[in-house]
N, C-alpha and C positions, 0 to 999 in steps of 0.2 A: 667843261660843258656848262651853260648858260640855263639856270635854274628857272621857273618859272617866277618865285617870287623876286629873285632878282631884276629878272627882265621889268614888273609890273612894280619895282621900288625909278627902276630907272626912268621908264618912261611916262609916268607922271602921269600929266592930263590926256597921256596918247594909250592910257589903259583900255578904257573901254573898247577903243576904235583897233587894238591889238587881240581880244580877246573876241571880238566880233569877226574879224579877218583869219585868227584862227579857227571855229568855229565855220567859217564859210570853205575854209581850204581843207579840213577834216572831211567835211563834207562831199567835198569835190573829189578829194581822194575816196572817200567810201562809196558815191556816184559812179565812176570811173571805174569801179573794180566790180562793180555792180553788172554794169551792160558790158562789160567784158564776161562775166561768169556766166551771164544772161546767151553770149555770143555762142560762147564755146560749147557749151551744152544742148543749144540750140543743132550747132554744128556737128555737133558728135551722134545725136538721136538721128538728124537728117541724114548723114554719112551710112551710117551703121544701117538704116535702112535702102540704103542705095546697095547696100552690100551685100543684102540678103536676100531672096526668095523663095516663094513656099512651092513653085512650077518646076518640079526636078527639069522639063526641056531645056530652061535658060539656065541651067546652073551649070557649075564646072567641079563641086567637092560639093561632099556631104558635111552637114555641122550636127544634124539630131533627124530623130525619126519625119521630120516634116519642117526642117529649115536645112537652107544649101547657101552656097557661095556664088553671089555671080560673077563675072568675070572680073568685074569692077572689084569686089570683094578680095576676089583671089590677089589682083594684081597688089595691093594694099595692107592684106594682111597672109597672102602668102609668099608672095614673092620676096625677094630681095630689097625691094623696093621698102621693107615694111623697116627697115633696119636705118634708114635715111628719113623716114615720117618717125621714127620710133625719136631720132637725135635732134631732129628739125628746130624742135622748143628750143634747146638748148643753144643750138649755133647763133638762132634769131635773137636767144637772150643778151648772147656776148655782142651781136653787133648792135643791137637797140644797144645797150649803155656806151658802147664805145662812139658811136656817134651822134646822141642822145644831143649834144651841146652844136652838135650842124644844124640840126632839126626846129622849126618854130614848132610852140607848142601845141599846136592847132595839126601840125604835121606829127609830134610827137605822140599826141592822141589817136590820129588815123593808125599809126604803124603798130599800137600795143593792139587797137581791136582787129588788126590783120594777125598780129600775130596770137591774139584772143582765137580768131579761126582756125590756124593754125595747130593750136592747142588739141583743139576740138578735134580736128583729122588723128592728132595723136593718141587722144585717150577712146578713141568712138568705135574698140573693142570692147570697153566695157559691157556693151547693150547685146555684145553676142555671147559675153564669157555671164554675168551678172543678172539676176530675174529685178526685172526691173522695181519692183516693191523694195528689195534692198537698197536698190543703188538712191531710191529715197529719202528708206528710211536713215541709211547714214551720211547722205548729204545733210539732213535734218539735225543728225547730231551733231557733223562738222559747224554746221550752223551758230548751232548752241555754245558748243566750244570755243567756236572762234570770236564770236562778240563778247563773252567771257573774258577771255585772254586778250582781247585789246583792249576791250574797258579796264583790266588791270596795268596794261601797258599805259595807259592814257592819264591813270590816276594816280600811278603810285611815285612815289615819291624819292625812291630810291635808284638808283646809276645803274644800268642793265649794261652799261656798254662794257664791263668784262665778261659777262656773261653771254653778250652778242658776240665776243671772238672766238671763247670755244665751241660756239654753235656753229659758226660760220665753217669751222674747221671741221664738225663733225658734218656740215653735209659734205661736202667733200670728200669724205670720208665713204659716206652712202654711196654717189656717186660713183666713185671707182669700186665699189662691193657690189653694186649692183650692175656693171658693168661684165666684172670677172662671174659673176653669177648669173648671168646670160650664157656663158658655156661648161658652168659648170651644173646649173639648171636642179640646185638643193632646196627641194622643200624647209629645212630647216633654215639655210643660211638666209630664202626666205622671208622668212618668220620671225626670224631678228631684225634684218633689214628693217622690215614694219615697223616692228614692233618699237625699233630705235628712232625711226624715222616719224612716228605721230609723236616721243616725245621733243624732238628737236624742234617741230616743224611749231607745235606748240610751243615754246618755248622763242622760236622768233616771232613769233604772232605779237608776243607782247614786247617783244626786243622794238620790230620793225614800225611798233605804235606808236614807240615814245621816239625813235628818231625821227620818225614824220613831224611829230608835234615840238620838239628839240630845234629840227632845222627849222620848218617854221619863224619860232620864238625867236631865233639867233641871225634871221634875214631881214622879218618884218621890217626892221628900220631904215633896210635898203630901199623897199617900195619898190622895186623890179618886178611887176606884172608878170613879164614874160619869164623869166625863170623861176617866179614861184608856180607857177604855170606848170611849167615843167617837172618840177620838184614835187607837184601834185600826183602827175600822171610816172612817175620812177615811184613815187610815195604807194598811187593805186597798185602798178606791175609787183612791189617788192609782196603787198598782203594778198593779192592777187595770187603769186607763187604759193606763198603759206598756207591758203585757204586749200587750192588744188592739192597742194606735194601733200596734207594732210588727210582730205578726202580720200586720195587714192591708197593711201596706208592702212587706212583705217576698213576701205572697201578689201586692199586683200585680207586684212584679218577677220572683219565678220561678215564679209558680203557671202551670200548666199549664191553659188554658182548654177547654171542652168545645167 
């Protein structure tokens, strides 16, 4: 793996104009994950209210003494249907990287804040299961934590990349538990899932910082626009994941339900 000081002994008089271009593509990456987070949550407050009204006539199920489901609602989170939005993120994930290198970047960008949208239809139970003062207050701590944990990714100076494989392995791990835990429906099992899942997700927060600024450091010299372009916006989606998969772990353990 390609050091930083090494990079900035090789390339001499082209330091400055390397650490300027980094600096601009951290950026872009941080920009990019921005009006993406900006999308989704947008999405999910809009949805979630499309879902709900306080007129028992246009409703179709009851949620609490003075909110119902409308029909929209039902179809979405009661139906079957909710189990195909519930994996949506997921499939879009594999096909966005698998065909990521078809795509300009300018097109690579349209498709993560489609699938930024997307996101939003998945998670935009939260606003009917969560009082919304929580779902703030720990976006706010995600917040905190997550500019933490990349600024650590960003500075430190030490090789994450074995510690980026057993993380990788353990979401995967999450994944298939949280899957079998969809019919087996354990409070407890749960509870670990979480609880293992804000340390992972934390733990790539700072993994996924330093390969952004890694590959960066290790192309610059190509001068390829267009794939750092790209490498921008797969850089945004990967702390993009981190940020969300963290949020919502965190929201089942201390969010405050209605």
């Amino acid at each position: 793996m390609a050091q930083f000081d090494t990079i900035r002994t090789a390339a001499g008089a082209r330091t400055a104009e390397i650490d300027e271009g980094l600096r601009a593509h951290m950026n872009k990456v941080y920009g990019t994950m921005s009006v993406g987070m900006l999308i989704t949550f947008a999405a999910a407050w809009a949805i979630s209210g499309l879902a709900v009204t306080a007129d028992p006539s246009a409703a179709v199920a009851q949620l609490s003494a003075d909110k119902y489901l409308t029909s929209f609602g039902y179809s979405i989170y009661g139906s079957p249907l909710k189990y195909v939005i519930m994996f949506a993120p997921l499939l879009f994930i594999f096909g966005f990287s698998a065909g990521i290198n078809r795509l300009s970047a300018s097109a690579a960008q349209l498709v993560f804040y489609v699938f930024a949208a997307v996101m939003g239809l998945s998670i935009s139970s939260i606003f009917l299961v969560f009082t919304g003062q929580s779902i703030i207050q720990v976006f706010l701590i995600t917040a905190i934590a997550f500019a933490g944990l990349s600024l650590v990714g960003y500075t430190t100076k030490k090789d994450l990349s074995a510690m980026g494989t057993f993380l990788i392995m353990g979401v995967i791990g999450l994944i298939v538990a949280s899957i079998v835990n969809i019919f087996l429906g354990s409070p407890a099992v749960a509870f670990a899932i979480s609880a293992i899942g804000v340390l992972i997700f934390a733990g790539l927060t700072a993994y996924d910082t330093q390969q952004i600024k890694n590959t960066y450091l290790q192309m610059a010299h190509a001068g390829d626009q267009e794939w750092l372009g790209k490498a921008a916006i797969m850089g945004a989606l990967s702390l993009y994941l981190d940020f969300i998969n963290m949020f919502m772990f965190l929201l089942q353990l201390f969010g405050n339900r209605e």
